[in-house]
N, C-alpha and C positions, 0 to 999 in steps of 0.2 A: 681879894680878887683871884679867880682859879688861874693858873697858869697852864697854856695849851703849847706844847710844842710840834710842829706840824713837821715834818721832819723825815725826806726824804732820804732811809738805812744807808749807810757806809760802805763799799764794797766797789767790786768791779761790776757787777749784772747793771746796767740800764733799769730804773723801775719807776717810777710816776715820771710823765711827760710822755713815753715812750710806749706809742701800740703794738712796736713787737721787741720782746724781751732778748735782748741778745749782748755777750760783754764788751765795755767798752772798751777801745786801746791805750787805756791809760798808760803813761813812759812810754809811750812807741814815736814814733816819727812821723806816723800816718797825720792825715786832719782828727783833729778833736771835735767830736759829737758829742754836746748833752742839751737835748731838749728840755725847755723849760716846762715845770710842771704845773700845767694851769689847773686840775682838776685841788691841788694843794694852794693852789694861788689863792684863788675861788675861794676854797674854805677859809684859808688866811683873813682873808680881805672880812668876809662874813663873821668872824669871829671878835675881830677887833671892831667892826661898827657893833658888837654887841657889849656884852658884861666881864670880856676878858682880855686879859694879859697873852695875845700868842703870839707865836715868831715862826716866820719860816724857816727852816734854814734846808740845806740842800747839800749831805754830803758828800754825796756822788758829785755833781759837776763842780764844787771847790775842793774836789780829791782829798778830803778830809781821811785819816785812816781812823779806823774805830778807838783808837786809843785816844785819838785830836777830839772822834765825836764823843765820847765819854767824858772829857773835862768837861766840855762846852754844856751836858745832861747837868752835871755835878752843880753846875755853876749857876745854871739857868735856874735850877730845881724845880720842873715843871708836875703838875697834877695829873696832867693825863698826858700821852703821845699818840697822836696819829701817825700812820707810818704805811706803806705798801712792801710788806715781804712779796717775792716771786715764785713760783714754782722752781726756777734758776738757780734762786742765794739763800733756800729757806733755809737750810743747815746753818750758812753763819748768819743769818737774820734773826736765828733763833739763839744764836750764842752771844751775840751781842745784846741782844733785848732781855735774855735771863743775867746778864753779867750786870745790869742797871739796877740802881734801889726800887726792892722789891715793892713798894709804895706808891709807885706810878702805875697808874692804871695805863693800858696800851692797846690801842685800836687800829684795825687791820683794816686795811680799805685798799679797792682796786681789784683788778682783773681776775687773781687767784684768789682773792677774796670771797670775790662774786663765784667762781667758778666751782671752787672748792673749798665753800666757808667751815664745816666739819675739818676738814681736815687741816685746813689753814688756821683754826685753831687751836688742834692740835698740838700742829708741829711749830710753827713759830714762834711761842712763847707769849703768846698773846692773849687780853682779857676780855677781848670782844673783838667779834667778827662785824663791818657793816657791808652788807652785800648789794652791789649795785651802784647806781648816782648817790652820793653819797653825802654833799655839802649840807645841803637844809637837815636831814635825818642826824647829823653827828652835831648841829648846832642844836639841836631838839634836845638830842642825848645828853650834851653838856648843860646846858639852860636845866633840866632837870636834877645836875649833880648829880649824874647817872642812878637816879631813882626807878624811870621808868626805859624803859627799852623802845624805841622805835620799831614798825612792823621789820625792818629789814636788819634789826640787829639779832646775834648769834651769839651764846655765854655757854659756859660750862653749865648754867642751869637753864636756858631758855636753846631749845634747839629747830621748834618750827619759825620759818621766816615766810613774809613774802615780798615780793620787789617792791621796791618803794613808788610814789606817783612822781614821774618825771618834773622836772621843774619847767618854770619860766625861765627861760636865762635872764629874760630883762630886768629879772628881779636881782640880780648880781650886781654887787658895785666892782669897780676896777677891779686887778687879783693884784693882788701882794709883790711888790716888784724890788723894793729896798734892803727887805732882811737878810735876801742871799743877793749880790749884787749882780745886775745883766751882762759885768763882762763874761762872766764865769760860762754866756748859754752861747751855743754855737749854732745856727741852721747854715751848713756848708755851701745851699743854693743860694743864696742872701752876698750880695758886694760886702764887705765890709761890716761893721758893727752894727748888730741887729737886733729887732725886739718883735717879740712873739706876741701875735692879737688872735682874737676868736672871734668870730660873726655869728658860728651857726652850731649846730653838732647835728648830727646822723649823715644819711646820707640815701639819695635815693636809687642807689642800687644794692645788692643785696648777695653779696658776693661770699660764697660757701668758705673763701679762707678767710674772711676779715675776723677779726674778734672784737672790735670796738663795740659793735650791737653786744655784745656779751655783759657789757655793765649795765648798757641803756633798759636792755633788758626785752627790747620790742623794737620792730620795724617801725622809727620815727623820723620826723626830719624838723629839728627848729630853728628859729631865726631869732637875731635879734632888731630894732630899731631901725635901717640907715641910719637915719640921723644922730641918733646913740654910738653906733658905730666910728662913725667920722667925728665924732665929740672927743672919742676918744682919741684916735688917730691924731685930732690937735694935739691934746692932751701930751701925749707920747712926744711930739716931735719938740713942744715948748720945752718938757721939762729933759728929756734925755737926749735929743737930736742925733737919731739913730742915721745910718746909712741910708738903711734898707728895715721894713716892715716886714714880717712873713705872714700871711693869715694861713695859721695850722688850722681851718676847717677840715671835718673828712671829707666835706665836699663842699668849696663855696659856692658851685653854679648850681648845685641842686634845684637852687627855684629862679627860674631866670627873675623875676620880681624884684626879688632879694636882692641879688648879683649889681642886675643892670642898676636898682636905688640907691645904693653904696655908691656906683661910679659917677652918676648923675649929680648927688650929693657933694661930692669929691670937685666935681665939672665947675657944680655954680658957686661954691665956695672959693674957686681957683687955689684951693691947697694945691701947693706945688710939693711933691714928697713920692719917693721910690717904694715901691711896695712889689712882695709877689703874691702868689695863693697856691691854694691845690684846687685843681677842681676835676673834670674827668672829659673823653674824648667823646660827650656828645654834645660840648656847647655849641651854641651858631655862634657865626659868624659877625651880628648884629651885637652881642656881646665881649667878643673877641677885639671888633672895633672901639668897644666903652672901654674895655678893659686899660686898654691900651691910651687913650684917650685919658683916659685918669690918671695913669701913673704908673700900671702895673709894669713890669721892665721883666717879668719874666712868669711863664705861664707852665707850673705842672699838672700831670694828670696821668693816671695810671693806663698807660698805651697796652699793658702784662703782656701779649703776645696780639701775631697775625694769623694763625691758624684759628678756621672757622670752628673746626672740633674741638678745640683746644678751649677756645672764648665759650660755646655751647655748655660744656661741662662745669665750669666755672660758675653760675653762669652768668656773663654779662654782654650786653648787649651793644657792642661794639663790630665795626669794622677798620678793615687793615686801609680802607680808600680814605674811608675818614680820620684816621689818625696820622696818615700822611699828610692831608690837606691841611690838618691843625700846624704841625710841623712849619709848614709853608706858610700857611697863613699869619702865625706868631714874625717868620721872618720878613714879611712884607709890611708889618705893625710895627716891628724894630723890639719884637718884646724876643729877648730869651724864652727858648723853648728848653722843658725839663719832662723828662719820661720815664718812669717806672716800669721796668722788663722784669717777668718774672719766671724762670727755669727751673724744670722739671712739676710743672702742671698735671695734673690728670689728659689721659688720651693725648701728651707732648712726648716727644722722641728727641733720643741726641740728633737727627740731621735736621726734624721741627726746628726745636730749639737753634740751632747753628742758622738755618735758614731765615729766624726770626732774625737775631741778631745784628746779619749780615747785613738785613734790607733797613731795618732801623737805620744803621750807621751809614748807610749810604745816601739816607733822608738828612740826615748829618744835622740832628738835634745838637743844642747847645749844649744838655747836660745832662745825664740819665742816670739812673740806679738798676743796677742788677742785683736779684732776690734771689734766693732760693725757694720754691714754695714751702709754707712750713705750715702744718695741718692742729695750730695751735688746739690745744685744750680747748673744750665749751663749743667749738665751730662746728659748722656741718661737714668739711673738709675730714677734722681729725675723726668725724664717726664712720664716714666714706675709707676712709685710710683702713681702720680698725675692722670695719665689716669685710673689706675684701683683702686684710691681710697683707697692707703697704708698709703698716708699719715695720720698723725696726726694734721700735723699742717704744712701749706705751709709759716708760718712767717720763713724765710732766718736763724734769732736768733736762731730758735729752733735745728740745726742742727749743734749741737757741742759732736763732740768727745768725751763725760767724761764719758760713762757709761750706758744714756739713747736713746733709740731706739728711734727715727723718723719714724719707719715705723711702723704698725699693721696688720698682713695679717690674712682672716677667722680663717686660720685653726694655728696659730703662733702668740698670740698677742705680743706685746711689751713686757709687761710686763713676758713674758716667756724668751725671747729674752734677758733680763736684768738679768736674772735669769741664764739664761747659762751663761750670759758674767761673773757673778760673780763667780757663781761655776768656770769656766774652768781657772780663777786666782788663786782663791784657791788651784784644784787638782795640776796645776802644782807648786804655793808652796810648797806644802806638797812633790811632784816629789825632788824638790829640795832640800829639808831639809832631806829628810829617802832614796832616792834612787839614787842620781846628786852632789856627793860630788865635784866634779870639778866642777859644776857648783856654786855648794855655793861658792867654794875656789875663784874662778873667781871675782863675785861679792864682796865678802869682799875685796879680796886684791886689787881688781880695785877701790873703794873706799877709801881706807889708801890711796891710790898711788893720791888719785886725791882730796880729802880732810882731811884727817887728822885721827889718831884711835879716838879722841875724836869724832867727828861727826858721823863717821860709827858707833862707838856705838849704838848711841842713833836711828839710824833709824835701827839697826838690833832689838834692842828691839821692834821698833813701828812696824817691821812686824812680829813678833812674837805675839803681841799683838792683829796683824790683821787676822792672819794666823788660832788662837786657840779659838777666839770670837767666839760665836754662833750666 
């Protein structure tokens, strides 16, 4: 029996689970991020209902260092690896996967994959590229004892591809939950101990920074089941009895159909059980009520900015009336509201920007994220950037998530742009600390509940320390 190790690389960068590549704070004080990586789940899961021996494992979020993951290789002795190098870590993704017995064959999957499979096989050390959605094509590839090549795979001797045909999801069993264990995954919106479910993938809007479309490969949007849904959702709560649910959809209300059947589902079952989602600011009302009605305890969705030019260029089809209303309307449901801000946009300015901010936190959402806009590889974004001379730097590397801007526009340099990103963490610190008592309560007691009063200590003092610094 061939043995598959599904085996998300070693290192600091963020890479399978995670739609934007950016490094983690591993030994810091801050909260611990690591998404779990369902796109490796999926395959896991797929592989063992087949003819193989595979395991997941996940050295990124059990902070394994490459030397811990090279016993664990040694030990396993697996046939082939799948693996997601970055544009971020290909240098040590590449020194680690050539340090490994030269006998395992090693397959590249995921977003630089897809974006840059040439070159992504070059440089990573790797013996095949698979570009795109990737589960069914790499179960194909193995099931052949790598004889034959699926249309979307890449070798040193096969260099034309084409994207592979998107799948059924429903054709997916569970993803792979046990071989890396779920303490190890963190979603920071989630009370407490949490486990990561999927409904849907795409998303129906179409937004020039996303990169997600980048592996799908096409403007799609699918669903799975309801009732398949909420099967598993029992599923989850019998065997793990989590907190809290996260549904990582890139958009679950994409189809109200969809949305509203899960909740209806959820209704006449009487499953009692906390969940949240992502979905976007133009659900109704009528769903916002099931939402809530079902269990949901906390409602995000990408609010990015209030400026009309700002949303136009982007482009998504949002208003600053309606994302206020969502705001209020989650608080009159009792759901937690969560809001993605995102600074230094195309046609956005430092006083834009400031002015967004300001009126967001005055709406005085439960919990928000502030982005930098980052003009990833493969996007329409990074060619907009590239045509009119935004970028700073077209090296792939340069385009990580922690805080520094990628782009410089005439009138907006970077270094403004970094300037906001810092201020608009701070003010809403400060929101939280003098004016967002629940939301501090939130934070602290989801912390005890998910590691310990000694830990939470010690990082409520380090943002205190961050919060009051000049």
């Amino acid at each position: 029996m061939k043995k598959i190790l599904v085996l998300n690389l070693p290192g600091l960068v963020l890479k399978s689970g995670s739609r934007w590549y950016n490094t983690t704070k591993k030994g810091g004080a801050s909260l611990t991020y690591y998404p779990y990586p369902w796109f490796m789940g999926y395959l896991t899961s797929l592989l063992k209902k087949s003819v193989f021996q595979a395991k997941l494992i996940d050295a990124v979020a059990m902070e394994w260092s490459a030397e811990r993951t090279t016993r664990y290789v040694e030990k396993f002795k697996p046939d082939y690896i799948v693996c997601e190098p970055t544009w971020n870590s290909v240098e040590s993704d590449r020194k680690f996967l050539e340090s490994l017995d030269k006998n395992i064959k090693k397959i590249a999957v995921g977003n630089y994959a897809t974006n840059f499979p040439q070159e992504c096989l070059e440089k990573s050390g790797v013996d095949f590229v698979a570009v795109g959605e990737y589960e069914f094509s790499v179960l194909e590839f193995l099931k052949s004892e790598g004889k034959n090549l699926p249309r979307n795979f890449v070798s040193h001797d096969k260099k034309e591809f084409q994207m592979p045909e998107l799948a059924d999801i429903n054709l997916f069993s569970y993803p792979e939950r046990n071989d890396t264990p779920l303490r190890f995954y963190n979603e920071p919106s989630c009370y407490g101990k949490n486990i990561v479910i999927v409904s849907s993938r795409g998303c129906r809007f179409n937004c020039s920074f996303c990169n997600v479309e980048c592996v799908y490969g096409k403007h799609v949007y699918r669903t799975r089941d309801p009732k398949e849904v909420v099967d598993e959702m029992e599923y989850l709560k019998e065997k793990y009895d989590p907190d809290e649910l996260y549904f990582d959809d890139d958009n679950m209300v994409a189809k109200k159909e969809h949305v509203d059947g899960i909740c209806k589902e959820i209704i006449n079952r009487k499953l009692k059980m906390r969940w949240l989602c992502m979905g976007d600011g133009r659900v109704d009302d009528e769903t916002l009520a099931l939402l809530s009605e079902a269990g949901c305890s906390c409602y995000k969705f990408g609010l990015e900015h209030f400026d009309e030019a700002v949303l136009a260029a982007i482009p998504k089809p949002l208003t600053k009336e309606r994302s206020l209303e969502i705001i209020e309307k989650c608080r009159q449901l009792g759901m937690r509201s969560y809001v993605n801000l995102i600074v230094g946009l195309p046609e956005s300015s430092y006083d834009k920007d400031i002015a967004m901010l300001k009126e967001v936190f005055q709406a005085k959402p439960d919990l928000i994220q502030i982005s930098i806009a980052i003009p990833y590889p493969g996007t329409r974004f990074f060619g907009t950037a590239k045509e009119r001379g935004w970028l700073i730097s077209e090296d792939p590397a340069f385009f990580d998530a922690t805080g520094k801007s990628p782009v410089s526009y005439p009138d907006y340099p970077a270094e403004k742009i970094q300037e906001v990103f810092a201020l608009g963490w701070k003010m809403w610190y400060k929101q939280v600390l003098f004016r967002q008592p629940k939301t501090l309560y939130f934070f602290i007691s989801s912390e005890i509940r998910r590691n310990g009063l000694l830990n939470t200590g010690g990082k409520i003092i380090f943002y205190l320390i961050k919060l009051f610094k000049r």
